[in-house]
C-alpha positions as CSV (number, residue, x, y, z in Angstrom):
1,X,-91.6,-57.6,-67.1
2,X,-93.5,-56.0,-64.4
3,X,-91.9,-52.7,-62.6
4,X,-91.8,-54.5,-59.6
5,X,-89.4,-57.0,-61.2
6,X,-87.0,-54.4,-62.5
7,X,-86.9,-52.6,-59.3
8,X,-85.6,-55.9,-57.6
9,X,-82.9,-56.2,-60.2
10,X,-81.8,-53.0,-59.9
11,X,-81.6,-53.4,-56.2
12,X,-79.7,-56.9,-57.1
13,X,-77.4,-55.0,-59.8
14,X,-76.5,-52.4,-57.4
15,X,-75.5,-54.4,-54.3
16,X,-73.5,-56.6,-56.6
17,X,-71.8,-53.6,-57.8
18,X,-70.9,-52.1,-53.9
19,X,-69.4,-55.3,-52.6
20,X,-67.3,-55.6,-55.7
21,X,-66.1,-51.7,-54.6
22,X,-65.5,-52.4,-51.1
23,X,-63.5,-55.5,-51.9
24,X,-61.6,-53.4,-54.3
25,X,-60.8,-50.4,-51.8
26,X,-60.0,-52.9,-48.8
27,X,-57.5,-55.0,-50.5
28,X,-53.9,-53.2,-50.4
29,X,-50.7,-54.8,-51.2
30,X,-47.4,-54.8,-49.3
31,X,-43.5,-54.1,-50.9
32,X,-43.9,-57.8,-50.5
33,X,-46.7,-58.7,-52.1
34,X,-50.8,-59.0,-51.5
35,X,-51.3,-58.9,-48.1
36,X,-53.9,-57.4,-45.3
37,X,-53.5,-54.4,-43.0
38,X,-53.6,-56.9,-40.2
39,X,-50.4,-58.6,-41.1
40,X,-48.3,-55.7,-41.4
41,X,-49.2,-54.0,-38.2
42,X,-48.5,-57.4,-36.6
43,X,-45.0,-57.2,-37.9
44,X,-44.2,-53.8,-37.6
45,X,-45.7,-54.7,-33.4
46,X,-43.6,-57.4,-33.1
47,X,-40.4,-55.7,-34.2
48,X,-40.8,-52.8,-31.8
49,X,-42.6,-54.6,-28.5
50,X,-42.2,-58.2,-29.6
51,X,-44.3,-59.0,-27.3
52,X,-47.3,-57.6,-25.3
53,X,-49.9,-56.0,-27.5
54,X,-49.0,-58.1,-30.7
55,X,-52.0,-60.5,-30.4
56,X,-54.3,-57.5,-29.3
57,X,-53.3,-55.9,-32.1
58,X,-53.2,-58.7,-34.6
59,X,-57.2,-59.2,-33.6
60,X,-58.4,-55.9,-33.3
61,X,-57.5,-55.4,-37.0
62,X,-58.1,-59.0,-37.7
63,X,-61.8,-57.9,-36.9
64,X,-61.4,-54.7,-38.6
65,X,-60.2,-56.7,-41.9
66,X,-63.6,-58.8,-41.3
67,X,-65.7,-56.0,-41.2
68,X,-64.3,-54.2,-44.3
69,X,-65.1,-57.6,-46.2
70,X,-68.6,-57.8,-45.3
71,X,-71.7,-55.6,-45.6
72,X,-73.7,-53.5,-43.3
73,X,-77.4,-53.6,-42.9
74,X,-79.7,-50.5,-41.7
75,X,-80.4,-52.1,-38.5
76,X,-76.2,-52.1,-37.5
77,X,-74.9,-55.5,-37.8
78,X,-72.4,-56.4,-40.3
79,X,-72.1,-59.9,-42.4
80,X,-68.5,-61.1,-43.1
81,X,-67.8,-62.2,-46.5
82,X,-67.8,-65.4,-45.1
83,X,-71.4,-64.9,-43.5
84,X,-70.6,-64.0,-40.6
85,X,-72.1,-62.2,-38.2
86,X,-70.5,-58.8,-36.2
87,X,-71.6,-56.4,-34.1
88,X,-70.9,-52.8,-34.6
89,X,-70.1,-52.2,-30.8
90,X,-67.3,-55.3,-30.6
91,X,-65.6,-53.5,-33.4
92,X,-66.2,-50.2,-31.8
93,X,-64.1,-51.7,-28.8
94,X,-61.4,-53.5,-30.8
95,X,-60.9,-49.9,-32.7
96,X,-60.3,-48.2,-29.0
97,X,-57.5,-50.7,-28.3
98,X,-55.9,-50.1,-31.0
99,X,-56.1,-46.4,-30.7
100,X,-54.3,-46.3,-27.3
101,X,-50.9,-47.3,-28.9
102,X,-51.4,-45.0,-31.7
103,X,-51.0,-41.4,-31.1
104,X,-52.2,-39.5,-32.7
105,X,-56.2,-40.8,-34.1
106,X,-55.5,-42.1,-37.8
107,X,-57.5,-40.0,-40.6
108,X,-60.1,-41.1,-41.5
109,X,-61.1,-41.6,-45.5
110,X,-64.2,-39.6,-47.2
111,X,-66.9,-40.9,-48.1
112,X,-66.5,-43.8,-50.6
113,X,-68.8,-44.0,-53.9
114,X,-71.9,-45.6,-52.1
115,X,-71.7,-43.4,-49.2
116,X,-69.9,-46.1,-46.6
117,X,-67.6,-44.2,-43.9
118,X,-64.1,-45.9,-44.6
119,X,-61.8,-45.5,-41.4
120,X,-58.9,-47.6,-42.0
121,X,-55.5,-46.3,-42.7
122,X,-53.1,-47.0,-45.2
123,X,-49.4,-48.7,-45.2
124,X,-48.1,-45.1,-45.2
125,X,-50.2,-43.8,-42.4
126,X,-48.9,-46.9,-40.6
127,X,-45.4,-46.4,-41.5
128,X,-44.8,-42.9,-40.9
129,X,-47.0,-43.4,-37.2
130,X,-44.7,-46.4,-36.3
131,X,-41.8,-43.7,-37.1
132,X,-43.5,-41.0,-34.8
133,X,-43.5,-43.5,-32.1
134,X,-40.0,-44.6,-32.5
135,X,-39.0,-41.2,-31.9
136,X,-41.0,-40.9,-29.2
137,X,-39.5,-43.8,-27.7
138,X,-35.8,-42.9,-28.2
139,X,-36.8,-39.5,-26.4
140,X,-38.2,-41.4,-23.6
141,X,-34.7,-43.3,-23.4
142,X,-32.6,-40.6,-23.6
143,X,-34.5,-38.9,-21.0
144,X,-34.2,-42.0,-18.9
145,X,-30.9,-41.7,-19.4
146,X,-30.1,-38.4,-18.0
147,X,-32.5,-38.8,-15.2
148,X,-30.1,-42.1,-14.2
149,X,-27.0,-39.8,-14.5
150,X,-28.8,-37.1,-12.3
151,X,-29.6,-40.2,-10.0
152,X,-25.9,-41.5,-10.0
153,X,-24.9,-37.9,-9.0
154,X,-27.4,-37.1,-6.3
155,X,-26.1,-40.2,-5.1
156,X,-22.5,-39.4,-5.3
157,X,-23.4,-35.7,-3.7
158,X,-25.2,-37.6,-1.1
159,X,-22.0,-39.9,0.1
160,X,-19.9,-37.0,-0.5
161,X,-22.2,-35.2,1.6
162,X,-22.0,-37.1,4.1
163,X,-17.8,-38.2,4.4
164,X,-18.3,-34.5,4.7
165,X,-20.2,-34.2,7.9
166,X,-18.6,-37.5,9.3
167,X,-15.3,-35.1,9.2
168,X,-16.6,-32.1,10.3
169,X,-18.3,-34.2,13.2
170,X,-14.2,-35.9,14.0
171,X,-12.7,-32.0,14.0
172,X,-15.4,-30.7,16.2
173,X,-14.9,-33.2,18.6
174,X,-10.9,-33.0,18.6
175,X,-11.6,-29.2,18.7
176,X,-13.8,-29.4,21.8
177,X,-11.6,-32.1,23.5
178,X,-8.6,-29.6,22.5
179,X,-10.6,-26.7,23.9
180,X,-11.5,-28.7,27.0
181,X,-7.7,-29.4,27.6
182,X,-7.0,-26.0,27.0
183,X,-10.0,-24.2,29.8
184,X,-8.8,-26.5,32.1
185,X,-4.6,-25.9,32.0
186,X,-5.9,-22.4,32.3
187,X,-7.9,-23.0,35.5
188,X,-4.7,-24.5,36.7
189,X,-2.5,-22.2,35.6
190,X,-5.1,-19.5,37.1
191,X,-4.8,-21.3,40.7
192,X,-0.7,-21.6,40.3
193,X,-0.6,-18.0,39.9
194,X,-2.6,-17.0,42.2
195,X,0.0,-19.3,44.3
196,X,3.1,-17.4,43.4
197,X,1.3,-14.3,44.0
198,X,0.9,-15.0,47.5
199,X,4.4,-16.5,47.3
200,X,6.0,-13.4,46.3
201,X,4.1,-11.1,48.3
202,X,5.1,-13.2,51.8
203,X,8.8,-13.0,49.9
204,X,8.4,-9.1,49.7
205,X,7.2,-9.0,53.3
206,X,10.5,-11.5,54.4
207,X,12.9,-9.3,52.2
208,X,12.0,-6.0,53.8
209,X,12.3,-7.7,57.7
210,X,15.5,-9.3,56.4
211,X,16.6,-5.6,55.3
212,X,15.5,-4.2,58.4
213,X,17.2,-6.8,60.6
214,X,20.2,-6.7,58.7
215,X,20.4,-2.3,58.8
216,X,20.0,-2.9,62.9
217,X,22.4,-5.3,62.8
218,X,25.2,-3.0,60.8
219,X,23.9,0.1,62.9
220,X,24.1,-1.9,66.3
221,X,27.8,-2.9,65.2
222,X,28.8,0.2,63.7
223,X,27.9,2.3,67.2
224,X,31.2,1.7,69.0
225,X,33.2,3.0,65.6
226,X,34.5,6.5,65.5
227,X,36.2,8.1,62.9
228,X,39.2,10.5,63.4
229,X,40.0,13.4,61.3
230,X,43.1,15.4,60.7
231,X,45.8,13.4,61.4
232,X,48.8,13.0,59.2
233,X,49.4,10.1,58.4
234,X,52.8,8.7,58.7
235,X,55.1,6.4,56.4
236,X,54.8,2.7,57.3
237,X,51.6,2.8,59.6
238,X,51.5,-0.5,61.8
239,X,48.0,-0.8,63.7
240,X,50.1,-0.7,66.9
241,X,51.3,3.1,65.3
242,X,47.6,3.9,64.6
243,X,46.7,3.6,68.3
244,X,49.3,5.6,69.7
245,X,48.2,8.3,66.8
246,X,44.5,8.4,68.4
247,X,45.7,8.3,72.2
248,X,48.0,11.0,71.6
249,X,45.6,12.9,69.6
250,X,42.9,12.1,72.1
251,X,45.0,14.0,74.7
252,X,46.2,17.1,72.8
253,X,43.4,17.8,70.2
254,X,40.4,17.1,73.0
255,X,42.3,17.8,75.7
256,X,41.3,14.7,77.9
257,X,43.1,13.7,81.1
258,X,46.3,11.3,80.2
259,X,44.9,8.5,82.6
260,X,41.4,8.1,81.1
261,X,42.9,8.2,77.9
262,X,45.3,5.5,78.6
263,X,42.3,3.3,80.4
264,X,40.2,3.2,77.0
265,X,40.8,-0.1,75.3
266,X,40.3,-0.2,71.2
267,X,39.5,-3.0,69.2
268,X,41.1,-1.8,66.2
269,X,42.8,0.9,64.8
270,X,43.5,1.6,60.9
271,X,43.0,4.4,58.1
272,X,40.2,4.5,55.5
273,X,40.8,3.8,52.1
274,X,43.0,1.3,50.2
275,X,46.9,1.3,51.3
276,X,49.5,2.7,48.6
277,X,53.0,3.1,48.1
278,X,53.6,6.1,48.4
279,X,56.9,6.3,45.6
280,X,54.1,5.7,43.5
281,X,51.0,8.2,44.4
282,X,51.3,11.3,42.7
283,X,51.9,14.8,44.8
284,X,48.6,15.7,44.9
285,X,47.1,12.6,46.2
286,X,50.3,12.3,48.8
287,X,49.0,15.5,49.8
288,X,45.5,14.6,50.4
289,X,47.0,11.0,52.2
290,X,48.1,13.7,54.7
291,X,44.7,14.2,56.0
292,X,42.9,10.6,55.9
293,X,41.0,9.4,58.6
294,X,41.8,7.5,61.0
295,X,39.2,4.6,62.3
296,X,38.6,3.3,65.7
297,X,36.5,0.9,67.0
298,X,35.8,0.8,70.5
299,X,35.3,-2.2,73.2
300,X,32.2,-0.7,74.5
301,X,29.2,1.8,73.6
302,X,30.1,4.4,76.7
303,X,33.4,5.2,75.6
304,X,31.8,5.6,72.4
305,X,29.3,8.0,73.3
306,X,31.7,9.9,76.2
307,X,34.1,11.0,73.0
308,X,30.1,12.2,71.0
309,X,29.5,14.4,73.6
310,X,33.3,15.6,74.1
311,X,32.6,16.0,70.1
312,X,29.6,18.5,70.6
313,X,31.1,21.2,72.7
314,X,32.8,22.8,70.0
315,X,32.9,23.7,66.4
316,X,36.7,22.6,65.7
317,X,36.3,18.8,67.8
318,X,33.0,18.3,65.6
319,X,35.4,18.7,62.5
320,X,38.1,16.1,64.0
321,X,35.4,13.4,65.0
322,X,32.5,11.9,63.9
323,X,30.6,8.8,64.1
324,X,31.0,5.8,61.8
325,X,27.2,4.1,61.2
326,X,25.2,2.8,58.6
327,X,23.5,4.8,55.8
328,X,20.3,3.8,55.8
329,X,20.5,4.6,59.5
330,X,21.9,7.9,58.6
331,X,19.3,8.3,56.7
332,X,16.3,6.9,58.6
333,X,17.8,8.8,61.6
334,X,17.4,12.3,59.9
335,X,13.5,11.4,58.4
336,X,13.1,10.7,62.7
337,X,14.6,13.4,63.6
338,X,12.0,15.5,61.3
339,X,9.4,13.4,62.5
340,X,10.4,14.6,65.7
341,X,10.2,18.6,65.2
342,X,6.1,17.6,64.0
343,X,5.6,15.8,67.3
344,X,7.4,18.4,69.4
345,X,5.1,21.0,67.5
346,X,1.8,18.9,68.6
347,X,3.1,19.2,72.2
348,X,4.2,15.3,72.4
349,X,7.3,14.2,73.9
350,X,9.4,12.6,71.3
351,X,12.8,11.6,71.0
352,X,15.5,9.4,69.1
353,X,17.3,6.6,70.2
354,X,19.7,5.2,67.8
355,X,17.0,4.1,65.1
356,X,13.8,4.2,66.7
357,X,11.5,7.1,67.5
358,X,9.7,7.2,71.1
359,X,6.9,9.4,71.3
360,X,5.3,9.8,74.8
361,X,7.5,7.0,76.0
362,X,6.0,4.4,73.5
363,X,8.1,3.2,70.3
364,X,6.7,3.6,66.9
365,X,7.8,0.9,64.6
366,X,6.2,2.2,61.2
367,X,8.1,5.9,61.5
């Protein structure tokens, strides 16, 4: 035999030898039985995503099963067991799909025994893969979950949120209505204050000309009165015994002619001061009864003034009589009578008459 010949048998016994290798590493059984790597990942795809990427999945390692049944020539195209005929770069491809739903790469195996590069993984790998994503996957869910509760309770928040505002929108606008209301019963009440003011101040102005009228009426109808002291009194006084009492005393005490005396005519005649028995007044007020006044009112204002000027001469007469007027005449009278002295002092004619001061023949009102 010639060395070419045994090289070619060697060649022959050696290639014989490496597919009988490869067929041995590439041909794994299942719990179940023989099987390929192509069926199981089919199942274990259709159990968790039933459908989708089982018939990517199922022909990407379909064509991975084909190309670790068949050989590969130096120039990069692999024949099938069956004699088929694959490219490198379609199983390249198929290899990428796969890889995107497994996470992370699969290990690859060393270097067989004739130097091939083995990249496919075993039912373990699979398994324990297919348990990394299932994990995975149940995070994901729960995660979901919790985002959907966080979803249902922004939403809640958000009606809540806005029953809220819808309620603070009602109370602000009862507040400002109420407020409204409130601004303008004050403006009223402001102008119907500002009313009675006025009101009362015209009231105060009518009550002090009332008062004044009414002290010049009392004064003007108190001028005719005189009032007679120091004449006993006697038991069981008749009015008609009280003016015989002043006409006698007119003519003894003042010493004024009989006939003038008996030509004044009285209005009325009676004492001052309530009426008693007098069985039952003790001595001492009996005593001072003795010397109560006498009153007598006059029918005119000249008779009146003819027994003020008799009055004036002396000391003694000015004790007996006096006149009978008002006492906020009396005492208006005596704040005239100082205004008077000032005007008298500032060289000014000024006088009194009754209750009204004249200064250089002209009345002052506000005196």
């Amino acid at each position: 035999m010639t060395g070419r010949k045994r090289k070619d048998k060697k060649k022959r016994s050696e290639s014989d030898e490496n597919f009988e290798d490869s067929k041995r590493i590439n041909t794994q059984h299942s719990p179940r039985g023989p099987g390929s790597i192509s069926q199981e990942l089919g199942e274990a795809n259709s159990v968790l995503y039933q459908e989708g990427i089982n018939e990517s999945t199922s022909n990407a390692f379909d064509v991975l099963s084909c190309v670790s049944d068949s050989d590969t020539n130096e120039e990069g195209i692999n024949e099938g067991f069956y004699g088929n005929t694959i490219h490198t770069s379609n199983v390249q491809s198929s290899v990428s799909d796969v890889n995107q739903f497994a996470e992370p790469k699969l290990p690859k195996t060393m270097e067989g025994k004739t130097g091939q590069h083995n990249m496919w993984p075993t039912n373990a790998d699979i398994i324990a893969m297919l348990g990394k994503i299932d994990l995975k996957l149940k995070d994901m869910d729960s995660r979901l979950k919790t985002l959907e509760g966080l979803e249902k309770k922004i939403d809640n928040f958000d009606k809540d949120l806005k029953k809220v505002w819808a309620h603070m929108d009602t109370v602000t606008k009862d507040t400002r209505d109420k407020v409204d209301r409130v601004e303008n019963k004050i403006d009223s009440v402001g102008v119907d204050i500002e009313g009675a003011r006025r009101k009362i101040l015209d009231l105060e102005k009518d009550n002090s000309k009332l008062r004044e009228d009414m002290n010049y009426v009392q004064s003007q109808s108190m001028r005719n009165n005189l009032i007679f002291g120091n004449i006993p009194e006697e038991p069981n006084e008749t009015p008609i015994k009280c003016e015989q009492l002043v006409r006698d005393f007119m003519s003894e005490k003042l010493k004024l002619p009989r006939e003038a005396v008996a030509a004044m005519k009285f209005k009325r005649e009676h004492r001052m001061g309530h009426k008693t028995q007098p069985a039952e007044e003790p001595p001492e007020t009996a005593a001072r009864r003795g010397t109560e006044a006498l009153f007598a009112n006059f029918h005119s204002s000249a008779t009146e003034s003819k027994f003020a000027e008799v009055a004036r001469t002396s000391e003694e007469r000015r004790s007996m009589l006096r006149n009978n007027s008002h006492r906020k005449s009396r005492q208006k009278r005596r704040r005239l009578f100082r205004r008077v002295k000032e005007e008298k002092q500032a060289v000014k004619r000024a006088w009194v008459s009754y209750d009204t001061l004249y200064v250089d023949g002209r009345p002052i009102k506000d005196a």
